[in-house]
N, CA, C and O atoms as a Tinker XYZ file with bonds, in Angstrom:
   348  protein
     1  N    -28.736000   41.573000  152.546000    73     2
     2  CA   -28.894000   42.418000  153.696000    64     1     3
     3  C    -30.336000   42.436000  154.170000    63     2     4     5
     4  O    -31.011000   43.450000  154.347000    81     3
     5  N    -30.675000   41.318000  154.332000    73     3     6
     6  CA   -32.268000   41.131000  154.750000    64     5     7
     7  C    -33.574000   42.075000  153.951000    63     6     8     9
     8  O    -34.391000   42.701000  154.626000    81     7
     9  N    -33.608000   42.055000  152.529000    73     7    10
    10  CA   -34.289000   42.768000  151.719000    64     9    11
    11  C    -35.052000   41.380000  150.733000    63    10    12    13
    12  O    -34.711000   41.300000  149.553000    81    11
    13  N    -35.926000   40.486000  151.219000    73    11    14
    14  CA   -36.266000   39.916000  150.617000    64    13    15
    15  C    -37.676000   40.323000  149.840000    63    14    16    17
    16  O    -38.013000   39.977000  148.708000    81    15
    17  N    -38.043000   40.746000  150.316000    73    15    18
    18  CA   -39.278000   42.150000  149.181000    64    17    19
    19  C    -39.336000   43.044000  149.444000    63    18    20    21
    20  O    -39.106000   43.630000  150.501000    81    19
    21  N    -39.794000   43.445000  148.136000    73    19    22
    22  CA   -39.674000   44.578000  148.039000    64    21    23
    23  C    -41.246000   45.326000  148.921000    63    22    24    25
    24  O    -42.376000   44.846000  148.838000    81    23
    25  N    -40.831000   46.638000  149.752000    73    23    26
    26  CA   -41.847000   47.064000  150.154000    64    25    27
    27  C    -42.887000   48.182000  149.731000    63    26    28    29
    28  O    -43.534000   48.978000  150.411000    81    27
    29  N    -42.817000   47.959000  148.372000    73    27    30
    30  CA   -44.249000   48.990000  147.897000    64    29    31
    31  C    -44.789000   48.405000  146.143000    63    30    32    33
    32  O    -44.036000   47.937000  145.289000    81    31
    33  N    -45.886000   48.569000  146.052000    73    31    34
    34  CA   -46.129000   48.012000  144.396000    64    33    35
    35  C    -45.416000   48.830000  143.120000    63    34    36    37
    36  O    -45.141000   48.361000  142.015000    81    35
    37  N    -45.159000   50.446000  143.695000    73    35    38
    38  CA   -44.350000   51.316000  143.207000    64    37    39
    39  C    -43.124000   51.126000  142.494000    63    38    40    41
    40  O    -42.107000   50.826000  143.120000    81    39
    41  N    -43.109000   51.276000  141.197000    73    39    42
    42  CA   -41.558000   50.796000  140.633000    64    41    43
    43  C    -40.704000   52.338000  141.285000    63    42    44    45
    44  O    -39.776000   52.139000  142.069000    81    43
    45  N    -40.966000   53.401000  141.025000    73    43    46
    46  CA   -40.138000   54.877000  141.777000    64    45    47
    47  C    -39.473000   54.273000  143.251000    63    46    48    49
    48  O    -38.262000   54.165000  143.444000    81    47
    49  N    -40.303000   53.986000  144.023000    73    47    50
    50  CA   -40.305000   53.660000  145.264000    64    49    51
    51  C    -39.171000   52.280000  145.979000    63    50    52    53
    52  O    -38.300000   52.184000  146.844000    81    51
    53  N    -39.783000   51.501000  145.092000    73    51    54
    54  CA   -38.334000   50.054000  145.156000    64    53    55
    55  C    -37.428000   50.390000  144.484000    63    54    56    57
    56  O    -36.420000   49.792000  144.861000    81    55
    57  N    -37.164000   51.260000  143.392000    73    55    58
    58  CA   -35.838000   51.721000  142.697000    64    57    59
    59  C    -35.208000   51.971000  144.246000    63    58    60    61
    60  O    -34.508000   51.246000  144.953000    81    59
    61  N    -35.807000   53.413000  144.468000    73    59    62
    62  CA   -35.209000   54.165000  145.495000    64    61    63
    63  C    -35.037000   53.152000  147.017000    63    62    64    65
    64  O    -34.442000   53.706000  147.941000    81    63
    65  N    -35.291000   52.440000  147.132000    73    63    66
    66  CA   -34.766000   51.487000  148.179000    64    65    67
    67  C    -33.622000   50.825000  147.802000    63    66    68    69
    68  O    -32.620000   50.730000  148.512000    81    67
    69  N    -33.819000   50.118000  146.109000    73    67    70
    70  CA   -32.797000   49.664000  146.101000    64    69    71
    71  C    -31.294000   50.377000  146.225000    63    70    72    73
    72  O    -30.270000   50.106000  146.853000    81    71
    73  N    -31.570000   51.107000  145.583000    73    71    74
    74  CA   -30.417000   52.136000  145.415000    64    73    75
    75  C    -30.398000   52.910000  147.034000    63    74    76    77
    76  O    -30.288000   54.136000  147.061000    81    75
    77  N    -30.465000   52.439000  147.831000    73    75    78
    78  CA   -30.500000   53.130000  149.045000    64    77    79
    79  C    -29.552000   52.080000  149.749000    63    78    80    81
    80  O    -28.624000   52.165000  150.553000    81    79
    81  N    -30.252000   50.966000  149.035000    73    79    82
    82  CA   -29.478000   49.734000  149.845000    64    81    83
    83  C    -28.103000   49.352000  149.300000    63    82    84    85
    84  O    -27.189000   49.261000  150.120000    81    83
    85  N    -27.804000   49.073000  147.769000    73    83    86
    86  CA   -27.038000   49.085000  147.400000    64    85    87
    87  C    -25.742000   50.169000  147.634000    63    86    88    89
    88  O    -24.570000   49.888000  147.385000    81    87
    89  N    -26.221000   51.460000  148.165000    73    87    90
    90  CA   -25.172000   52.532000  148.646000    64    89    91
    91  C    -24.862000   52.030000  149.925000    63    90    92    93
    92  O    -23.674000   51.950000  150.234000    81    91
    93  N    -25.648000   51.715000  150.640000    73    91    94
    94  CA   -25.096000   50.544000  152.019000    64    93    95
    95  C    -23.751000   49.652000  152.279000    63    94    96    97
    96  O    -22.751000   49.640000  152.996000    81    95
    97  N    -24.516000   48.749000  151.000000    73    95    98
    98  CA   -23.476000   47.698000  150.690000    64    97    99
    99  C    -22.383000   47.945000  150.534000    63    98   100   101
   100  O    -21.482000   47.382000  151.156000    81    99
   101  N    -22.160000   49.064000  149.455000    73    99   102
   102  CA   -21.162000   49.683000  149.090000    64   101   103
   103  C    -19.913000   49.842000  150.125000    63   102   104   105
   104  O    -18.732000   49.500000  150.056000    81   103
   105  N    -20.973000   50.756000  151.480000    73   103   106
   106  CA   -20.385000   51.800000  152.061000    64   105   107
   107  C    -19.553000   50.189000  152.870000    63   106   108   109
   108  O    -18.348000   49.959000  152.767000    81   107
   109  N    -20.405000   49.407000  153.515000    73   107   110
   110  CA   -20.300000   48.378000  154.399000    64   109   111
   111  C    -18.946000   47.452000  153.678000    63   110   112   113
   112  O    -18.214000   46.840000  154.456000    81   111
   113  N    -18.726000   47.404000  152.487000    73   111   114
   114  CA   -17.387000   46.625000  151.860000    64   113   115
   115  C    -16.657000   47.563000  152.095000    63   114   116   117
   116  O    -15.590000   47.139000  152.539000    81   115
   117  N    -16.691000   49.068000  151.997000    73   115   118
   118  CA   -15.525000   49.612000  152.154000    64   117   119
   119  C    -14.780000   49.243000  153.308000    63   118   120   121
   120  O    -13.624000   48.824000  153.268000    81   119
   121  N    -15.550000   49.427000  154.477000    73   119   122
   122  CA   -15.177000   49.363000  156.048000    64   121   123
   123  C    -14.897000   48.378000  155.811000    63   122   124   125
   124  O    -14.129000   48.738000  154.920000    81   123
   125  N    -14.802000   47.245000  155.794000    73   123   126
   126  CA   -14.720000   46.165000  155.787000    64   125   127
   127  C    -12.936000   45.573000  155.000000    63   126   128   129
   128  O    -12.041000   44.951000  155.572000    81   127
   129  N    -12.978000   46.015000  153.748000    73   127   130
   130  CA   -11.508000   46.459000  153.230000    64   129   131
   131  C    -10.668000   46.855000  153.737000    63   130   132   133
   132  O     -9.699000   46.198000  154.119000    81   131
   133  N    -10.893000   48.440000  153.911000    73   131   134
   134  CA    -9.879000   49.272000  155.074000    64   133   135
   135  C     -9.332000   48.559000  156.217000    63   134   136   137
   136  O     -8.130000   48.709000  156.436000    81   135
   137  N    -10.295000   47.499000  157.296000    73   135   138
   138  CA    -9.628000   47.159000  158.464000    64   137   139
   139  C     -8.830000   45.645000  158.010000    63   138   140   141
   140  O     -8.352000   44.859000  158.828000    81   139
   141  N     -8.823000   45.533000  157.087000    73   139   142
   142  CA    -7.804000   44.125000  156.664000    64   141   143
   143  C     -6.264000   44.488000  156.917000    63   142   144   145
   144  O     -5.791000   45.537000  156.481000    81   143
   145  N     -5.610000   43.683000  157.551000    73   143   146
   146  CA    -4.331000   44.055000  157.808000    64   145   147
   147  C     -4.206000   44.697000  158.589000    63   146   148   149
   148  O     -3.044000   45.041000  158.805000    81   147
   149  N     -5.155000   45.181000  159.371000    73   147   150
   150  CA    -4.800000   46.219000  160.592000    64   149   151
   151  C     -4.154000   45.596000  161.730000    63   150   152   153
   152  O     -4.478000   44.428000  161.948000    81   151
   153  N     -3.065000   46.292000  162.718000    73   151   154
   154  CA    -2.407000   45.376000  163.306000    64   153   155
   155  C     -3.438000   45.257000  164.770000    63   154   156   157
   156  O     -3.299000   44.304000  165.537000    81   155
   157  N     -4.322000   46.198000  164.984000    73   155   158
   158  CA    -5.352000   46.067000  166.124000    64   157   159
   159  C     -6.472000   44.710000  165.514000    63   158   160   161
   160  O     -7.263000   44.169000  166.286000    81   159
   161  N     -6.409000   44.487000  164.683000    73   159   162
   162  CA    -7.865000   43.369000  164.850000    64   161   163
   163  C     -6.975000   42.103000  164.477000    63   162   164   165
   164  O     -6.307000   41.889000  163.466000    81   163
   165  N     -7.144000   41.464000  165.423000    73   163   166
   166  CA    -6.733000   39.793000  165.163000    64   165   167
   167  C     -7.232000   38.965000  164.267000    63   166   168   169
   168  O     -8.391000   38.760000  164.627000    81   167
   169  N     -7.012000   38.373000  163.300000    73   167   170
   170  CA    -7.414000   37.275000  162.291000    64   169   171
   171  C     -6.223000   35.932000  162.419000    63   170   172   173
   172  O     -5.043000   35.604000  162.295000    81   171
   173  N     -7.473000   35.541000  162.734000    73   171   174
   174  CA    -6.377000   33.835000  162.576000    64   173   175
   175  C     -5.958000   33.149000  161.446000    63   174   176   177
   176  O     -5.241000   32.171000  161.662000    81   175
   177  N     -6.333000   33.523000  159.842000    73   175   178
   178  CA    -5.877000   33.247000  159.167000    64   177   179
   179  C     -5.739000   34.918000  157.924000    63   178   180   181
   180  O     -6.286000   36.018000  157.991000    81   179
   181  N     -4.704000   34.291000  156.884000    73   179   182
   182  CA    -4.761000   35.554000  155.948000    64   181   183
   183  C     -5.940000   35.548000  155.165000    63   182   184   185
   184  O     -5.936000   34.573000  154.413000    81   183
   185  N     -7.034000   36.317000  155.037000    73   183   186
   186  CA    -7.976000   36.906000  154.836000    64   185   187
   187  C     -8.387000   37.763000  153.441000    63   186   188   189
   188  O     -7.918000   38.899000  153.520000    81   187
   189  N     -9.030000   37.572000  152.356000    73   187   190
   190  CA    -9.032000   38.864000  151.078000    64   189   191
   191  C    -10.154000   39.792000  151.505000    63   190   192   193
   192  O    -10.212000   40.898000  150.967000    81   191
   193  N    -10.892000   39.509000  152.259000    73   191   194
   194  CA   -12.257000   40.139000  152.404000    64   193   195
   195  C    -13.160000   39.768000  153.589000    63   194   196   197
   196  O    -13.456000   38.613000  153.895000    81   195
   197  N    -13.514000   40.745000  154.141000    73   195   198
   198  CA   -14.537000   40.340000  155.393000    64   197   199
   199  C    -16.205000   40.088000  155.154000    63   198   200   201
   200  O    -16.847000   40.168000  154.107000    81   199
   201  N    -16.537000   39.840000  156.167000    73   199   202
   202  CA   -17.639000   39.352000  155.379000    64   201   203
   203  C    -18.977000   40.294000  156.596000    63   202   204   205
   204  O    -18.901000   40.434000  157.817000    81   203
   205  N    -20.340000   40.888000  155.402000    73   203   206
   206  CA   -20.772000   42.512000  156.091000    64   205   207
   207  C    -21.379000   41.789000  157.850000    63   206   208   209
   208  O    -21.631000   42.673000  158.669000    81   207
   209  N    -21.495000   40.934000  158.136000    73   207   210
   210  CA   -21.851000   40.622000  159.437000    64   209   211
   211  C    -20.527000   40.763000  160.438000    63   210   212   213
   212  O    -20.450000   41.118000  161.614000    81   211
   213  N    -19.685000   40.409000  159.638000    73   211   214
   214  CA   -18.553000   40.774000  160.625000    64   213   215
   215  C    -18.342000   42.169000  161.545000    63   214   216   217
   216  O    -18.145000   42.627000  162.670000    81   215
   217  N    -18.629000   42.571000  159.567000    73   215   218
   218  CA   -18.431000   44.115000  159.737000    64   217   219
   219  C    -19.511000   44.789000  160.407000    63   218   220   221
   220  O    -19.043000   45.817000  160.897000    81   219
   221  N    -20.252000   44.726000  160.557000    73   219   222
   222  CA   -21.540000   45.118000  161.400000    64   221   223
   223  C    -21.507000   45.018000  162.763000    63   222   224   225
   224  O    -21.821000   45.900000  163.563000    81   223
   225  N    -20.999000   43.583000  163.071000    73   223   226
   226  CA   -20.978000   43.162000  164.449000    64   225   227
   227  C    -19.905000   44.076000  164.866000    63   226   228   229
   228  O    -20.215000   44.878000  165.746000    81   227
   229  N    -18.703000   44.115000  164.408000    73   227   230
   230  CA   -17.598000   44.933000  165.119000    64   229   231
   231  C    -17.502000   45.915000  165.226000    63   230   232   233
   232  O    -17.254000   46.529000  166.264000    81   231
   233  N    -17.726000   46.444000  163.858000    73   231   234
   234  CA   -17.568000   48.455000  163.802000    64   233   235
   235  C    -18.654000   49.023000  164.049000    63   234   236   237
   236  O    -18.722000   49.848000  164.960000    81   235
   237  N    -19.777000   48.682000  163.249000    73   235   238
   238  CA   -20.708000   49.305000  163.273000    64   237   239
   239  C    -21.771000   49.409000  164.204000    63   238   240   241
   240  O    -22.700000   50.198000  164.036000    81   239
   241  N    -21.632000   48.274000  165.657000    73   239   242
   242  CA   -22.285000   48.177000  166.813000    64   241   243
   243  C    -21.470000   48.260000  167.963000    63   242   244   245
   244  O    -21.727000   47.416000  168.822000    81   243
   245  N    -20.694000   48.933000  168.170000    73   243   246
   246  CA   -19.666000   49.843000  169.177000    64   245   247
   247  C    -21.052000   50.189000  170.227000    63   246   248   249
   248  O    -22.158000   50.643000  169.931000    81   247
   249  N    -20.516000   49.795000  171.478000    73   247   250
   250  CA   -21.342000   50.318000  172.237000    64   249   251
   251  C    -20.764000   51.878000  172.685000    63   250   252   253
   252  O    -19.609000   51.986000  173.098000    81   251
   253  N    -21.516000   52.875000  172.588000    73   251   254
   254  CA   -21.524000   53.611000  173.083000    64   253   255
   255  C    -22.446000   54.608000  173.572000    63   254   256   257
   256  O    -23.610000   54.210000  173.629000    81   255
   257  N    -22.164000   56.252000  174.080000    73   255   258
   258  CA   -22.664000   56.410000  175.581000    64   257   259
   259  C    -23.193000   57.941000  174.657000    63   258   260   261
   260  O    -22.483000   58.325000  173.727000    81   259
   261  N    -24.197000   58.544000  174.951000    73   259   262
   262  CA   -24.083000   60.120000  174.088000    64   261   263
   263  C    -24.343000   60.935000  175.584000    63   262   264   265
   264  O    -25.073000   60.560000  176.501000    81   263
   265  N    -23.722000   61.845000  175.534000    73   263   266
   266  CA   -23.646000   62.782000  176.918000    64   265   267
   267  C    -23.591000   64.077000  176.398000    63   266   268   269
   268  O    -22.860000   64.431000  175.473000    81   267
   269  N    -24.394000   64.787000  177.023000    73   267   270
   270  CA   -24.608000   66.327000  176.668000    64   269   271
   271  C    -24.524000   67.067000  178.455000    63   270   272   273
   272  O    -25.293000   66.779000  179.372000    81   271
   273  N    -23.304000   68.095000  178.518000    73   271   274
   274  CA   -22.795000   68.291000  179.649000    64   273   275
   275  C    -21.808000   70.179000  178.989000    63   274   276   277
   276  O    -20.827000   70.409000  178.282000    81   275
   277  N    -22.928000   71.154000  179.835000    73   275   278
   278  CA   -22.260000   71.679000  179.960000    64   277   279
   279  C    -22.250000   72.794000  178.318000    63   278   280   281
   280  O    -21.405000   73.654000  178.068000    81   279
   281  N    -23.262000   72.468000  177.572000    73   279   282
   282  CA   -23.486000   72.578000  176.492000    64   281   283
   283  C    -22.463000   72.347000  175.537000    63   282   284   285
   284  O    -21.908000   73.085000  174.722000    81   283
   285  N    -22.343000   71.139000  175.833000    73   283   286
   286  CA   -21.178000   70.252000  174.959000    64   285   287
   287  C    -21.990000   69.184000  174.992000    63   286   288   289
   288  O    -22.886000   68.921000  175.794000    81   287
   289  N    -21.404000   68.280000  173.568000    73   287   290
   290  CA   -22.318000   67.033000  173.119000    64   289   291
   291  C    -20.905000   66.095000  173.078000    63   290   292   293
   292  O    -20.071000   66.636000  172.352000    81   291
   293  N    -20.598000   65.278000  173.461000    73   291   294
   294  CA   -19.886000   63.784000  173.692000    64   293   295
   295  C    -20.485000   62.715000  173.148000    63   294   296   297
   296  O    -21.692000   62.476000  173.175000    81   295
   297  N    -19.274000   61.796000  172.440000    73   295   298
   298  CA   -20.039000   60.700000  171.902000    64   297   299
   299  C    -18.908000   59.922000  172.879000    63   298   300   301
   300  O    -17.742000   60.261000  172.678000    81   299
   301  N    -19.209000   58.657000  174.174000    73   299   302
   302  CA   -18.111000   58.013000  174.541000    64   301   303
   303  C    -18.228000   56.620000  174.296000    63   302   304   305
   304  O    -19.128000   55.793000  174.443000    81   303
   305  N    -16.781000   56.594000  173.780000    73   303   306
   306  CA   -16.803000   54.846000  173.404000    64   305   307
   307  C    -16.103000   54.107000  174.443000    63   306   308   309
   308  O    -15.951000   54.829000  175.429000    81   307
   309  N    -15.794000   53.361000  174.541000    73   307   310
   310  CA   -15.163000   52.223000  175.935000    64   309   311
   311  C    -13.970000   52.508000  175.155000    63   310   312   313
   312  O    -14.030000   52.755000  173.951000    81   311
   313  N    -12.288000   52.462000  176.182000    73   311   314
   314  CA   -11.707000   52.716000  175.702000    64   313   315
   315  C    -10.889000   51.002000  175.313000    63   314   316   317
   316  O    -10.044000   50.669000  174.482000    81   315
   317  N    -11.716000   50.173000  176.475000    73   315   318
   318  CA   -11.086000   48.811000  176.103000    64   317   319
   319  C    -11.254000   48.027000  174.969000    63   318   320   321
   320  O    -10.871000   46.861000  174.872000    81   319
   321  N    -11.957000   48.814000  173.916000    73   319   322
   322  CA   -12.293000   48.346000  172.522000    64   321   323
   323  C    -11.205000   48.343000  172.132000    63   322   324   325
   324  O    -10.467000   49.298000  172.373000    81   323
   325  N    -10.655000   46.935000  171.192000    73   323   326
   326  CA    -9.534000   47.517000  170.354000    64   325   327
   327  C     -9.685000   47.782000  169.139000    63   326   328   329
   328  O     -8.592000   48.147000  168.705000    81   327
   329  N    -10.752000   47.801000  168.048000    73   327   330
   330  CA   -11.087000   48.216000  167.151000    64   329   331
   331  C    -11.426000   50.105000  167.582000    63   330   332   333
   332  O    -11.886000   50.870000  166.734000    81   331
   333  N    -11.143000   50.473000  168.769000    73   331   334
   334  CA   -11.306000   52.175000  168.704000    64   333   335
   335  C    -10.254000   52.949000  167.911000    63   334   336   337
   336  O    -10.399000   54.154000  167.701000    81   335
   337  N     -9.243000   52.296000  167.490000    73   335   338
   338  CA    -8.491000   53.082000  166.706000    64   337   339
   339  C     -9.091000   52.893000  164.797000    63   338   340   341
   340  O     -8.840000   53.785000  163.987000    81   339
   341  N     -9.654000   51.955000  164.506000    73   339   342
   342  CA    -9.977000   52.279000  163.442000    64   341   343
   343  C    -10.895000   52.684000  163.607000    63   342   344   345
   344  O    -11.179000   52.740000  162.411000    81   343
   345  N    -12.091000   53.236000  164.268000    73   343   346
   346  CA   -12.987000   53.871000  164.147000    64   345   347
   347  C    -12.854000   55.120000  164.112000    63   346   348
   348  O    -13.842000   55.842000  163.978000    81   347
């Protein structure tokens, strides 16, 4: 996940990155699991596992809009996404 050094001479400090990053990873295979088999995302072949760029590119970079109206806060996503139902 683009962590090729570490950024401090600090062993406390790169622990805590790593382990910051590694909870990432984690989180990023889950998503990634969950949308297998979903009948909204198309795969052209049968699939065990996605791979985290996928997953990044699709779920996790949703374009969307933040609107505050009315003292209400809105998050709007396009509704022509078809990955909006697993999100």
């Amino acid at each position: 996940m683009k962590l090729k050094r570490l950024p401090s001479g600090r062993f406390e400090t790169n622990d805590l990155i790593l382990h910051i990053e590694l909870l990432a990873y984690n989180i990023l295979r889950m998503i990634g699991q969950k949308t297998i088999g979903h009948p909204n995302i198309p795969i052209r072949k049968n699939v065990k596992r996605r791979r985290l760029k996928t997953v990044i590119k699709d779920m996790i970079l949703l374009a969307a809009k933040y609107i505050r109206h009315a003292r209400q806060k809105f998050i709007k996503i396009c509704r022509n996404n078809t990955l909006l139902n697993i999100f």
